[in-house]
C-alpha positions as CSV (number, residue, x, y, z in Angstrom):
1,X,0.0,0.0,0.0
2,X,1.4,3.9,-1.1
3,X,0.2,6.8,0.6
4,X,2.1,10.0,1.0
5,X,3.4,11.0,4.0
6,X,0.6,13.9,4.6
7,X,-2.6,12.1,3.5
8,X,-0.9,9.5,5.8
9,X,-0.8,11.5,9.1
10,X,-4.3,13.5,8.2
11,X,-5.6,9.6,8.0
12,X,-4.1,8.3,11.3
13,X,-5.3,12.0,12.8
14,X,-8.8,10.9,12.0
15,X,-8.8,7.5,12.9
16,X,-7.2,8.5,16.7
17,X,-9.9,11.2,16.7
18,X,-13.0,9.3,16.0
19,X,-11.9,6.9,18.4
20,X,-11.4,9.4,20.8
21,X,-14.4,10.6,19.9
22,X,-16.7,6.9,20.7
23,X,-14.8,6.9,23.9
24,X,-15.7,10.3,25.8
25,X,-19.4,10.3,24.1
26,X,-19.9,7.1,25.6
27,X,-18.4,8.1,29.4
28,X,-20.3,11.3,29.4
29,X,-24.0,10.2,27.6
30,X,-24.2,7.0,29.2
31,X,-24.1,8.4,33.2
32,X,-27.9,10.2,32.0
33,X,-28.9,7.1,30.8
34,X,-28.3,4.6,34.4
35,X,-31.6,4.9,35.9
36,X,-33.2,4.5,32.4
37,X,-31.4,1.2,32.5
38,X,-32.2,0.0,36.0
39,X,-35.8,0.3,34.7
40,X,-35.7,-1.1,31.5
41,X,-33.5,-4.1,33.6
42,X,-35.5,-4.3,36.8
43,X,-32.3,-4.2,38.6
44,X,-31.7,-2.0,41.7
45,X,-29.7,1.0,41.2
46,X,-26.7,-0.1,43.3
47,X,-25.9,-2.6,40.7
48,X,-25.9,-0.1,37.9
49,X,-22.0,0.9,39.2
50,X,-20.8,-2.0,37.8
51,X,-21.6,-0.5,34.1
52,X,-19.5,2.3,34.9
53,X,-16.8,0.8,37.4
54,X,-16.7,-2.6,35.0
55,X,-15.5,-0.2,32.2
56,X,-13.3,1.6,34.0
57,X,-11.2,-1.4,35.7
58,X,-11.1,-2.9,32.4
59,X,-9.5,0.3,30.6
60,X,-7.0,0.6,33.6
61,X,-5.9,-3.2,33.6
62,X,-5.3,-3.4,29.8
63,X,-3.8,0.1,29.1
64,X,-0.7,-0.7,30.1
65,X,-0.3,-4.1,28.7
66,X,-1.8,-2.2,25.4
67,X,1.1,0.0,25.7
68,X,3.5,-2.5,25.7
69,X,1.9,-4.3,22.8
70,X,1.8,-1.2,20.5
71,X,5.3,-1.0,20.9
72,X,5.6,-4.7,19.8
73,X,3.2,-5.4,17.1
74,X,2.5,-2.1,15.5
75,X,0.5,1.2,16.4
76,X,-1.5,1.0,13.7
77,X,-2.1,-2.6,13.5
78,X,-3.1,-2.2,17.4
79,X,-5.8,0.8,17.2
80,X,-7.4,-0.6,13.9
81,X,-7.5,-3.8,16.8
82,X,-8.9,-1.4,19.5
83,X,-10.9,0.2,17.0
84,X,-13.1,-3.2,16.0
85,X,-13.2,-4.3,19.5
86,X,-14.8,-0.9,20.5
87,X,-17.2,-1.2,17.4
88,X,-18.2,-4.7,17.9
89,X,-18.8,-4.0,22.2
90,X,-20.9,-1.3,21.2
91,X,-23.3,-3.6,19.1
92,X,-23.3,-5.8,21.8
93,X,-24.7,-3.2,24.4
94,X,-27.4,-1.8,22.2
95,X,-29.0,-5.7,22.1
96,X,-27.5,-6.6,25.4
97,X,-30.5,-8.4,27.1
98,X,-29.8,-8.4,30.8
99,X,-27.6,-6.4,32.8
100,X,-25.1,-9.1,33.1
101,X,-24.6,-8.7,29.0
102,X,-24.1,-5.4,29.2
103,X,-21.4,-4.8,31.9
104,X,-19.6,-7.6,30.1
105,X,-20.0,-6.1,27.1
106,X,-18.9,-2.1,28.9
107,X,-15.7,-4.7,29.8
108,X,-14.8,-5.6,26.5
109,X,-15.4,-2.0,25.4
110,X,-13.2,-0.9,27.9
111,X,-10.3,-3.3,26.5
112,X,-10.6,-1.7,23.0
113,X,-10.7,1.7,24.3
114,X,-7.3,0.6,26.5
115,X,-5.8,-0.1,23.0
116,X,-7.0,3.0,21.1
117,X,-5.3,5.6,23.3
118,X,-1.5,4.4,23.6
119,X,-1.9,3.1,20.4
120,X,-2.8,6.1,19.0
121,X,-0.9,8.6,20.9
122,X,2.2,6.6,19.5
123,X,1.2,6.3,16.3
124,X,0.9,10.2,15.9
125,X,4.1,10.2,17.8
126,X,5.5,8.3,15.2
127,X,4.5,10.0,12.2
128,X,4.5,13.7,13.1
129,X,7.9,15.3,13.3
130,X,9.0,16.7,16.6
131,X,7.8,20.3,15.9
132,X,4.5,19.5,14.6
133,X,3.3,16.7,17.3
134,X,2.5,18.6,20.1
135,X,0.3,20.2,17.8
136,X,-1.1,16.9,16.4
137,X,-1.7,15.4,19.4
138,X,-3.4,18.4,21.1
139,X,-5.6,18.5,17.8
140,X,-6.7,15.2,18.0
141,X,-8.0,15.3,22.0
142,X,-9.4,18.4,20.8
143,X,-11.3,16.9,18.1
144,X,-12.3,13.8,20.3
145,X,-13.3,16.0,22.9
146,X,-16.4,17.5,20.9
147,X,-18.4,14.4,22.3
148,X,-17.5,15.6,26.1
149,X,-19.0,18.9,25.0
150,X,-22.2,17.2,23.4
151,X,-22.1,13.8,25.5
152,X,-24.1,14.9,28.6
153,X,-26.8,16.6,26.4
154,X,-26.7,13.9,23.7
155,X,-27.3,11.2,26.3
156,X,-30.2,12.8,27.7
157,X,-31.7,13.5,24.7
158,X,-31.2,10.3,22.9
159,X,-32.7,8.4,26.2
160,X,-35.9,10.7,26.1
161,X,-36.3,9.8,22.8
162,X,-35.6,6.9,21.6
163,X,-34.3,4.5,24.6
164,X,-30.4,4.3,26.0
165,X,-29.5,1.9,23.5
166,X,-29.1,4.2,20.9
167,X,-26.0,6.0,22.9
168,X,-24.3,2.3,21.5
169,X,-25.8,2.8,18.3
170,X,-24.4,5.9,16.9
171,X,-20.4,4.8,17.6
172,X,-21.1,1.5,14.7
173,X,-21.0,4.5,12.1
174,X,-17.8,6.5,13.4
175,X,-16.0,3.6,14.1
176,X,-16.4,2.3,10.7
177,X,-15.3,5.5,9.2
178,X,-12.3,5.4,11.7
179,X,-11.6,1.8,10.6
180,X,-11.3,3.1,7.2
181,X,-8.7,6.2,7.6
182,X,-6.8,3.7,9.5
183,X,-6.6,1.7,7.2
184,X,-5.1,3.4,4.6
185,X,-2.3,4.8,6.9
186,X,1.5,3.6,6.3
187,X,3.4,3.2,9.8
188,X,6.8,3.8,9.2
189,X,9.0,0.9,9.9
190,X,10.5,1.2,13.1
191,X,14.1,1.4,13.4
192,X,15.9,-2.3,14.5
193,X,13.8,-5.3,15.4
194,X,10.3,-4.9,17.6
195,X,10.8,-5.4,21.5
196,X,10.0,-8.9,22.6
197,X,6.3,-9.4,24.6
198,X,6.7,-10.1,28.1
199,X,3.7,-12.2,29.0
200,X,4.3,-13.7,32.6
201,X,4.8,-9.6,33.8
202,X,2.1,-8.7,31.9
203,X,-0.3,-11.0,33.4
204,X,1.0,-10.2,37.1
205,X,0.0,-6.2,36.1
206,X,-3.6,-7.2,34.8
207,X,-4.1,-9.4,37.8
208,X,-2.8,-6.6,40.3
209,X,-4.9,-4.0,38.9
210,X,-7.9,-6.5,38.9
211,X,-7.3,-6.9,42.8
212,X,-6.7,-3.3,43.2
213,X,-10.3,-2.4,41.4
214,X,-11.9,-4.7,43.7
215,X,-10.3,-3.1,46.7
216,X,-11.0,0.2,45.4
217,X,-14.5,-0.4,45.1
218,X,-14.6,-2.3,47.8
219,X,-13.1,0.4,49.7
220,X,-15.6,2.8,48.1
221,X,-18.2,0.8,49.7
222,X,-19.9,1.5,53.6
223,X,-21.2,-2.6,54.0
224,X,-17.9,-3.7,52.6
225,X,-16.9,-6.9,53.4
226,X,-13.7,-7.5,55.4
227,X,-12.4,-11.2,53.6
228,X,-12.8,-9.7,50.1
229,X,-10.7,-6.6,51.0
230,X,-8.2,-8.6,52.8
231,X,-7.7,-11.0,49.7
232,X,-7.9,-8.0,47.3
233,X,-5.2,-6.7,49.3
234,X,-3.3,-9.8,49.6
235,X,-3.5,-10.6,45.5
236,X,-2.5,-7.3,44.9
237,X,0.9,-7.3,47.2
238,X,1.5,-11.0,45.7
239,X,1.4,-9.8,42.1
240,X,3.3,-6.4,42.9
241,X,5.7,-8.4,44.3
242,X,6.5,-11.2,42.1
243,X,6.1,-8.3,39.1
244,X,9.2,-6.5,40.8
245,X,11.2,-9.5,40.9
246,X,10.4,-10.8,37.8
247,X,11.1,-7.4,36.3
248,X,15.0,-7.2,37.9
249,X,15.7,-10.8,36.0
250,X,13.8,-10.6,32.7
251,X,15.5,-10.0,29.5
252,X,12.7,-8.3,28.0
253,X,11.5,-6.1,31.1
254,X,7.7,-4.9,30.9
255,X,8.7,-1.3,31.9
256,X,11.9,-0.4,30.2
257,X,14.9,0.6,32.6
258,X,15.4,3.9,31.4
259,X,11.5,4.7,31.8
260,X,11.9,4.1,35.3
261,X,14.7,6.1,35.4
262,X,13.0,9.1,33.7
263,X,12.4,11.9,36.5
264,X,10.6,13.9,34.5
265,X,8.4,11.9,32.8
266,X,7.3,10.3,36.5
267,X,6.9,14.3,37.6
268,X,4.5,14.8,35.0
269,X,2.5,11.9,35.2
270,X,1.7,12.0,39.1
271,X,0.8,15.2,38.6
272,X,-1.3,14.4,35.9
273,X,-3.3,11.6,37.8
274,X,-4.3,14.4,40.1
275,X,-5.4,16.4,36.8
276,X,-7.3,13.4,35.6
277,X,-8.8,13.2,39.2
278,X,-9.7,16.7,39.5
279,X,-11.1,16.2,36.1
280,X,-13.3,13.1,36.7
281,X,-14.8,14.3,39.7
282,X,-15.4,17.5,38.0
283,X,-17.6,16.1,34.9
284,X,-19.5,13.8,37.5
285,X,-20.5,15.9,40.5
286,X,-21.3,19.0,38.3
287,X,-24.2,17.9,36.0
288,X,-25.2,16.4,39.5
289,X,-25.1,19.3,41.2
290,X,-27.0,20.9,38.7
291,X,-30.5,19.0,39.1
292,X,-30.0,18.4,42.6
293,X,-28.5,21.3,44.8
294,X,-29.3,24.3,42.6
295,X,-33.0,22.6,41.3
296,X,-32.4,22.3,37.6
297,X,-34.4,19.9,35.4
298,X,-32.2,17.2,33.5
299,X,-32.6,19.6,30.1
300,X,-31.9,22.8,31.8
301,X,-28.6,20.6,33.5
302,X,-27.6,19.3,30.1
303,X,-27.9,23.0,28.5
304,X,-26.2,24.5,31.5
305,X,-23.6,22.1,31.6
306,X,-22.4,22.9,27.8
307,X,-20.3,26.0,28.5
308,X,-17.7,23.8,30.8
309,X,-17.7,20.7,28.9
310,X,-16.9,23.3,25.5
311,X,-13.8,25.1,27.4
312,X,-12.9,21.4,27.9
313,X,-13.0,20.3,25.2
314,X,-10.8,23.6,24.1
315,X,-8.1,21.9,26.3
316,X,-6.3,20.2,23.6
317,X,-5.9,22.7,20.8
318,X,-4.9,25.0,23.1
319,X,-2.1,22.7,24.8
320,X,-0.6,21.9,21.6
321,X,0.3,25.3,21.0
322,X,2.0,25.3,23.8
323,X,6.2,25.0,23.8
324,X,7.3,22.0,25.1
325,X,9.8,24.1,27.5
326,X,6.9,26.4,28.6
327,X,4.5,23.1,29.3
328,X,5.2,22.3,32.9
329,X,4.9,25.8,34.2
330,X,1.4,26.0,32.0
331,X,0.2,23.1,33.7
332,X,1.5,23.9,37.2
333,X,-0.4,27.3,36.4
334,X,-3.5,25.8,35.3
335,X,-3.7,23.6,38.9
336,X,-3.0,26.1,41.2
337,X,-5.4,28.1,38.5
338,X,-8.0,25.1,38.8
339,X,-7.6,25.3,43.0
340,X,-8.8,28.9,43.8
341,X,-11.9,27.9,41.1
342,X,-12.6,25.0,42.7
343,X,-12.6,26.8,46.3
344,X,-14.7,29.8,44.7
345,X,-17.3,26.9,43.0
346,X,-17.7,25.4,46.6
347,X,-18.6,28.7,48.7
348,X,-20.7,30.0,45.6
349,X,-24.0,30.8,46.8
350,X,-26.1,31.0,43.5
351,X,-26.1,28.3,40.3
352,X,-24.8,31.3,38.0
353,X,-21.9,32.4,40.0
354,X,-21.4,28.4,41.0
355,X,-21.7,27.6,36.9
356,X,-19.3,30.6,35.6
357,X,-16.8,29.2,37.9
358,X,-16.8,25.1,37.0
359,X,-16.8,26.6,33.3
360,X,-13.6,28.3,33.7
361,X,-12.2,25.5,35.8
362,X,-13.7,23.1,33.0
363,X,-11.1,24.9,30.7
364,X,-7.7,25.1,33.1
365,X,-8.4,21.3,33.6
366,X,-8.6,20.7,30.3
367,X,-5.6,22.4,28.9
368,X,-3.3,20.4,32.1
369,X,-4.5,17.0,31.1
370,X,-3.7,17.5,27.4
371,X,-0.6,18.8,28.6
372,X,0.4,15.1,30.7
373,X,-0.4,13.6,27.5
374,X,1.6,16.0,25.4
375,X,4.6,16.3,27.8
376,X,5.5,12.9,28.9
377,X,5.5,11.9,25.1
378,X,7.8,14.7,24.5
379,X,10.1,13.9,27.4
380,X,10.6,9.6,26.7
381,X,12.2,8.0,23.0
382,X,10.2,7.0,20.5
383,X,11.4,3.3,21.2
384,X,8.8,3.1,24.5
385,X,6.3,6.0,23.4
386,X,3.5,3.1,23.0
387,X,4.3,1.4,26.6
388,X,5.2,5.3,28.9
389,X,2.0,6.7,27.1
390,X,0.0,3.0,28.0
391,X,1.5,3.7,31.8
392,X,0.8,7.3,31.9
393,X,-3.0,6.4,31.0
394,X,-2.8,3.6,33.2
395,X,-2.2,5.6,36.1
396,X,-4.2,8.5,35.3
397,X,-7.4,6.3,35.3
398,X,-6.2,4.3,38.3
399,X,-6.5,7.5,40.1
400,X,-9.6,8.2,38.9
401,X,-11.3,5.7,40.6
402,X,-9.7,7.7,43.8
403,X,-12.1,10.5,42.7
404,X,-14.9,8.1,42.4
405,X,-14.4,7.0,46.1
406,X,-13.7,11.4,47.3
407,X,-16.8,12.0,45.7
408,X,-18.4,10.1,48.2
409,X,-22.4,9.9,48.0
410,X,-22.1,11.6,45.0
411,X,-24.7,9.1,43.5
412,X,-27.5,10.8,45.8
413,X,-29.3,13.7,44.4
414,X,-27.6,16.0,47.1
415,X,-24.2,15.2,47.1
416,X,-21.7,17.3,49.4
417,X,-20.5,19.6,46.9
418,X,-18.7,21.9,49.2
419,X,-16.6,18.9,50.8
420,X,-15.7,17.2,47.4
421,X,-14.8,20.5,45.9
422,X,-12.8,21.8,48.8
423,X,-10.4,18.6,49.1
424,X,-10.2,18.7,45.1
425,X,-8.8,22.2,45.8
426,X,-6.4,21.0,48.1
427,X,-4.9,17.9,45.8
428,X,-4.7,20.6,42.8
429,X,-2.7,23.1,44.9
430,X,-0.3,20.7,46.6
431,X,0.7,19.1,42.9
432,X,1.2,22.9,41.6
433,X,3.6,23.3,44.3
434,X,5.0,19.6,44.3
435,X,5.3,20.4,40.2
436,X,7.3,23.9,40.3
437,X,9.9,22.2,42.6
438,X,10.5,19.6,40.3
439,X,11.0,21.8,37.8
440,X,13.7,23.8,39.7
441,X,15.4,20.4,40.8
442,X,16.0,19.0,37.1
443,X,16.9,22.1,36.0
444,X,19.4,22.6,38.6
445,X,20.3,19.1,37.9
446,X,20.8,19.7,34.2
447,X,23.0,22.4,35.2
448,X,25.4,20.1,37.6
449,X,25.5,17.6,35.0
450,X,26.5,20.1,32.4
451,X,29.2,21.5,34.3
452,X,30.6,18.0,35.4
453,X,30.3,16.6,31.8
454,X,28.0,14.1,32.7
């Protein structure tokens, strides 16, 4: 197959975009859609988490080992992979039968979107040159991100009027058209021979982060049961353990030595998990909040709640114009930014005040998660771009599920807005801080090094 180098990166552009795209427009419809589903089941609502939480685990446990697999079999051969599995877990929701169906179908969704993102990421990484892929990237999150700005309203809308299923229906055609740009793109051949697959570590990292799902939501839970978190506990230590030493003596390690060894890159991604939490918690309490502090019916929530999602969405644009040297003071800026708006959203005493101030937050937020995406592919070599950006999203979503648990009874219609806000406020502040020190430290490390010829 020929394809010029342009039409080549505008096709892989497309493809990561539309899947990007499937992705957030089914996290942020689908949440309008639970109770519609409970009904249509005849299932209590504390067993509708598992559609959500099912997903989630499942995109956290294979993310990394999708990272890892990119690297050896192919970015592009790996998202078109992603790509069909998304497509075809999507049919299987909109005829899933019984709730069972569908959270195991949410599962295998959540594999293929675990293989779309590194996949992806790397891919553009791959094919852009190093001027132009900030940019690239930035443009394709932003392009994804138009279902976070339309997701919420979209979901409500499509479950009024014509049943929750249909929020599976309308990925079949985007993925297909994804399927196609992809396709037609040319990887470059990567330089020397593909790394080996380690398959013993990565089944001790899917089994760990099973366990520590399970103890997160178990953990999340106020009639949790004491054996299960004890074994989840117990699994999880076993498998980190025999992961580390299996790690020291393999010839092909899962997480390459000089990844580990990468300050920066480890800087920017802790940070980022508390931009992803911050983030999370953000798109879930405030359409929430919406209907049941301030009174708002689900139409005037999914109306209101436009103006953050779009300056969310503007995250990603707006980050890839961004100079790489500039981007960790940007996103230190934008969390300490994010922390007074989060205080000012939680003492707001009015829905218009408390709504212009999760809007502009909405934006900051966006702009420093784009940003850990952005930056840690900027600071690690093309060789592990698939695996670092796998463990970056890995440990982004991980945390996640931390926001799930600090927002509490969030699934009530009052929810304690102030509280969850508040600590947000305080995680964002102490990672702007923890993120500016950094910076000074490998710069004055850089420095030393120069000096000593090192």
């Amino acid at each position: 197959m020929t394809c010029n180098p342009e039409r080549s990166r505008l096709l892989a552009l497309l493809a990561f975009s539309a899947g990007i795209f499937c992705i957030q427009l089914d996290a942020f419809a689908l949440n309008l859609a639970l109770l519609p589903i409970a009904q249509d089941f005849a299932v209590p609502a504390d067993q509708l988490k598992w559609v959500v939480s099912g997903y989630l685990l499942s995109v956290g446990i294979f993310m990394l080992a999708a990272g890892r697999l990119s690297d050896g079999f192919g970015h592009g051969r790996l998202l078109r992979l992603g790509l069909g599995l998304f497509g075809g877990a999507s049919l299987l929701c909109a005829v899933a039968p019984s709730l069972a169906w569908l959270v195991a179908a949410r599962g295998l969704q959540g594999i293929g979107a675990a293989c779309i993102m590194p996949s992806g990421l790397a891919l553009l990484s791959h094919l852009y040159p190093g001027e132009q892929r900030g940019r690239a990237i930035g443009l394709a999150l932003g392009l994804g991100a138009i279902a976070t700005v339309i997701g919420p309203f979209l979901g409500g809308a499509l479950t009024e009027w014509f049943g929750w299923r249909f929020i599976f229906w309308v990925n079949l055609p985007v993925v297909l058209g994804a399927l196609a740009c992809c396709w037609q793109t040319v990887e470059p051949r990567p330089r020397g021979e593909r790394p080996a697959i380690n398959g013993p570590g990565l089944l001790l990292v899917s089994l760990g982060l099973a366990a520590f799902g399970v103890l997160l939501d178990e953990l999340g839970n106020p009639a949790r049961a004491i054996p299960r978190v004890g074994l989840a506990m117990a699994i999880f230590a076993l498998c980190a353990g025999l992961f580390a030493w299996g790690e020291k003596r393999a010839a092909t390690p899962l997480i390459d030595t000089a990844l580990l060894r990468n300050a920066p890159y480890w800087m920017l991604t802790l940070a980022g998990a508390v931009v992803n939490t911050a983030t999370v918690v953000h798109l879930f309490v405030v359409p929430l909040s919406l209907q049941g502090v301030w009174g708002l019916s689900p139409l005037q929530a999914g109306l209101a709640f436009l103006a953050p999602a779009a300056l969310l969405a503007c995250g990603g644009p707006i980050a890839g114009r961004i100079p790489a040297s500039e981007a960790v003071s940007v996103m230190a800026l934008c969390l300490g930014f994010s922390a007074m708006l989060l205080a000012g959203a939680a003492l707001a005493h009015g829905w218009l005040l408390y709504l212009l101030l999760v809007s502009l937050c909405g934006a900051s937020l966006g702009i420093a998660n784009a940003l850990t995406l952005i930056a840690t592919q900027a600071v690690v070599g093309e060789s592990v771009a698939g695996v670092a950006s796998g463990l970056t999203k890995t440990i982004i979503t991980l945390a996640a599920g931390f926001g799930v648990i600090l927002a509490g009874g969030s699934s009530e219609p009052l929810i304690d807005v102030q509280g969850v806000f508040l600590r947000l406020a305080g995680c964002c502040l102490a990672a702007c801080f923890a993120l500016l020190a950094g910076e000074r430290w490998w710069m004055a490390k850089q420095a030393v090094d120069k000096l000593t010829g090192r």
